[in-house]
Structure formats: C-alpha cells, structure tokens
N, C-alpha and C positions, 0 to 999 in steps of 0.2 A: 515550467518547473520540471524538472526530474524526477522521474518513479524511478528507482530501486527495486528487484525482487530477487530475494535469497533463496535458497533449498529451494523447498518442493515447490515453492509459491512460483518462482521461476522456471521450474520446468513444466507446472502448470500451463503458465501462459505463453512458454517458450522464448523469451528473449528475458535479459538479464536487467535491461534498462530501458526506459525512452523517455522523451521530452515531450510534455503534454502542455496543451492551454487549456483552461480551467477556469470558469467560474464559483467552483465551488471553495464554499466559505470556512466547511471543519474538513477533519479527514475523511467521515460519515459520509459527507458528501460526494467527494473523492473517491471513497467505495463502492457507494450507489451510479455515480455516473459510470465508472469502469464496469459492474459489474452488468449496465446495460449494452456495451459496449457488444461484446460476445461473449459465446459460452463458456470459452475459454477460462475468462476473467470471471464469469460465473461460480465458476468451478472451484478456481483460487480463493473467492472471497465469500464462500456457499459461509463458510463456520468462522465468524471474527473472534472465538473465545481462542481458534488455535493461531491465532495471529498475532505479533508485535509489530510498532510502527515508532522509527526513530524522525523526528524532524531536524533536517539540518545537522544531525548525526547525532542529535539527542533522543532519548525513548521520550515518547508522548503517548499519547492518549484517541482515543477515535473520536473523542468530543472536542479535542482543539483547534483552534481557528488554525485555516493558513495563510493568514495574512503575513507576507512577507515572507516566507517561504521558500525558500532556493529547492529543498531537498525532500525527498520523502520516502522512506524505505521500506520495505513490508516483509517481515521473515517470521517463521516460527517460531515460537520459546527455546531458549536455548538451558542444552542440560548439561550441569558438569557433570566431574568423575572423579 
C-alpha cells in the first residue's frame, strides 16, 4: 500500500510517500504500527485530533478497515479563506 504525508505531517517524518506491507486491519492500526516504527513517526502521529486521513483519495475515518486499499494519505485539517 502507499502512505501519503502532507504539510507538517511530512516534514515530520521527512519523506513525502512510501510503500508499506501491512497487516494492519483499520487505519488505527496503521498509526499504531508506524507510530512504533520511529520517533520520527512518533512525533507525526503524537495528536490524531490534528490529523485527516483520505482513503484511495477519499476522507475516511481512523476506525476504517483497509481492506482493499491502494492509498492512504495523512494531512492536517485544511483551512479556507
């Protein structure tokens, strides 16, 4: 599968994409495995309330399955003007 990271979340963890194998079954899971990864990714995923996650380019939820899942993207709330 593909992670995605926007804004900060990507300079966090310093690269903008990569292609991960994964057992894990929501996005929850997904978070918790990266977030044991390194502190890096720690750091990124310290606060889920400042986070958005699109699946396959749709916004989703941190409790949806990724089954079947190509894509997964992680960015900040976005604000207009």
């Amino acid at each position: 599968m593909d992670v995605l990271y926007f804004a900060w979340v990507r300079e966090r963890i310093g690269m903008p994409r990569e292609r991960i194998e994964t057992q894990a079954a929501t996005v929850a899971d997904l978070v918790d495995e990266l977030r044991s990864r390194e502190d890096r990714y720690a750091a990124a995923f310290a606060d889920l309330s400042a986070l958005r996650v699109a699946l396959d380019q749709e916004l989703g939820a941190f409790d949806a399955p990724l089954a079947g899942v190509r894509e997964v993207a992680f960015f900040p709330p976005m604000t207009g003007g």
